[in-house]
C-alpha positions as CSV (number, residue, x, y, z in Angstrom):
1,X,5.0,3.4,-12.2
2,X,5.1,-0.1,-12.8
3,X,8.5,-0.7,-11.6
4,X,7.6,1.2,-8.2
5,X,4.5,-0.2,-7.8
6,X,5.7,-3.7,-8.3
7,X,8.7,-3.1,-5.4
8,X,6.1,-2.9,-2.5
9,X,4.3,-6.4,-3.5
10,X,7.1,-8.0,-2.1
11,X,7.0,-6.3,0.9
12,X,3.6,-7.2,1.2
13,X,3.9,-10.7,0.9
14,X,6.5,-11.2,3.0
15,X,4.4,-9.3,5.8
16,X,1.2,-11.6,4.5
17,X,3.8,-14.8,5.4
18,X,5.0,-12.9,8.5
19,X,1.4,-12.3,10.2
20,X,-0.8,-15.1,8.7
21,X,-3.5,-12.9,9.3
22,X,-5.1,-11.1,6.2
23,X,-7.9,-9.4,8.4
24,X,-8.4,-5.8,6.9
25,X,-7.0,-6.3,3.8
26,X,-8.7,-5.2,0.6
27,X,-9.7,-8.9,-1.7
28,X,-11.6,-6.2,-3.8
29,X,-8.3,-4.1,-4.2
30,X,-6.3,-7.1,-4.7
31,X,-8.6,-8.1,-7.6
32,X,-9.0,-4.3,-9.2
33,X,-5.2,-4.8,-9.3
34,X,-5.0,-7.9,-10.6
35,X,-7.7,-6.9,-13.2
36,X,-5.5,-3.4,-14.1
37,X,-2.8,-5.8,-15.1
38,X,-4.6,-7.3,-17.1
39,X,-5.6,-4.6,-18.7
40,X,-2.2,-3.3,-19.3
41,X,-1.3,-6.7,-20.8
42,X,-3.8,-6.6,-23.1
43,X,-3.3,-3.4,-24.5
44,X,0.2,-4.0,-25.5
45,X,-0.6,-7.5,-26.9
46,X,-3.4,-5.8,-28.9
47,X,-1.3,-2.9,-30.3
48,X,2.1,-5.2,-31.2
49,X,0.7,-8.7,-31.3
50,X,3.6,-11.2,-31.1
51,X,5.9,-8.2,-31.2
52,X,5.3,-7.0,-27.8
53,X,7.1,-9.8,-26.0
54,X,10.2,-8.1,-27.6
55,X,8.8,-4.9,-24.9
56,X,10.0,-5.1,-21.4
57,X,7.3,-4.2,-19.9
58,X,5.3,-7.2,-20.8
59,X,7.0,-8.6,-18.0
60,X,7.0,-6.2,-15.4
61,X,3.3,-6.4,-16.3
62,X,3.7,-10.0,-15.7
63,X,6.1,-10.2,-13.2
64,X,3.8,-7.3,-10.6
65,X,0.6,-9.7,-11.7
66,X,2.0,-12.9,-10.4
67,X,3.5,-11.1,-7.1
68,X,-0.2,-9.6,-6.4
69,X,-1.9,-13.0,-7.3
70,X,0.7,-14.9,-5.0
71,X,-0.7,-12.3,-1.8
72,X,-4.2,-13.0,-2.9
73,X,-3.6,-16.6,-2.9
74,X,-1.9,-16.3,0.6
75,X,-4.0,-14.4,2.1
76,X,-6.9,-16.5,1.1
77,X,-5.4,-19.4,2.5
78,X,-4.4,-17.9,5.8
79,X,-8.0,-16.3,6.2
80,X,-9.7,-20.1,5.5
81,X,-7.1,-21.4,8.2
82,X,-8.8,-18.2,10.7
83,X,-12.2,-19.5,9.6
84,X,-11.4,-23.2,10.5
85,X,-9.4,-22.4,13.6
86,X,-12.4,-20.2,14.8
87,X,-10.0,-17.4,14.8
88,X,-12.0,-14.7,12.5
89,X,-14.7,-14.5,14.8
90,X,-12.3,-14.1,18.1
91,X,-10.2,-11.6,16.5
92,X,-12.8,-9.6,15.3
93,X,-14.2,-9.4,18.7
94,X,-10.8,-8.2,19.9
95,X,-10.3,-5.7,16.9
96,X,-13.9,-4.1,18.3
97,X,-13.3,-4.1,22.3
98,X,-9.8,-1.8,21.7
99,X,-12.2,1.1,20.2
């Protein structure tokens, strides 16, 4: 699961970089993702210690972690650069005159 949940985050970044426009995308899904993680990280480093760096997939843990905290950050920044530009509120207006 981890290793094919981990190949669509790049995916997703490089459409994040493509569009610059994070408008409809889940910050509370991004975050429940990044807090599973977590999680997952935790629980191996609780039941092997030190040991569990010696498990691989501490680093897929850590690897799918940092690729859905690098979209976050993006998409963060690209939707403060809407905000400044004045863009949220124009393509919001758009999003609701195609329905």
């Amino acid at each position: 699961m981890l290793i094919i949940f981990g190949a669509s985050w790049p995916a997703q970044i490089c459409k994040t970089i493509r569009v610059k426009n994070p408008q409809g995308k889940s910050f509370i899904f991004l975050y429940m993702v990044m807090t599973g993680y977590l999680c997952g990280l935790s629980s191996k480093f609780a039941s092997a210690g030190l040991d569990s760096f010696k498990n691989w997939v501490i680093y897929l843990y850590i690897l799918d972690f940092l690729m859905v905290g690098t979209d976050a950050v993006l998409s963060h920044c690209y939707m403060h650069r809407l905000k400044n530009a004045g863009g949220v509120e124009n393509a919001s207006k758009k999003t609701r005159s195609c329905g």
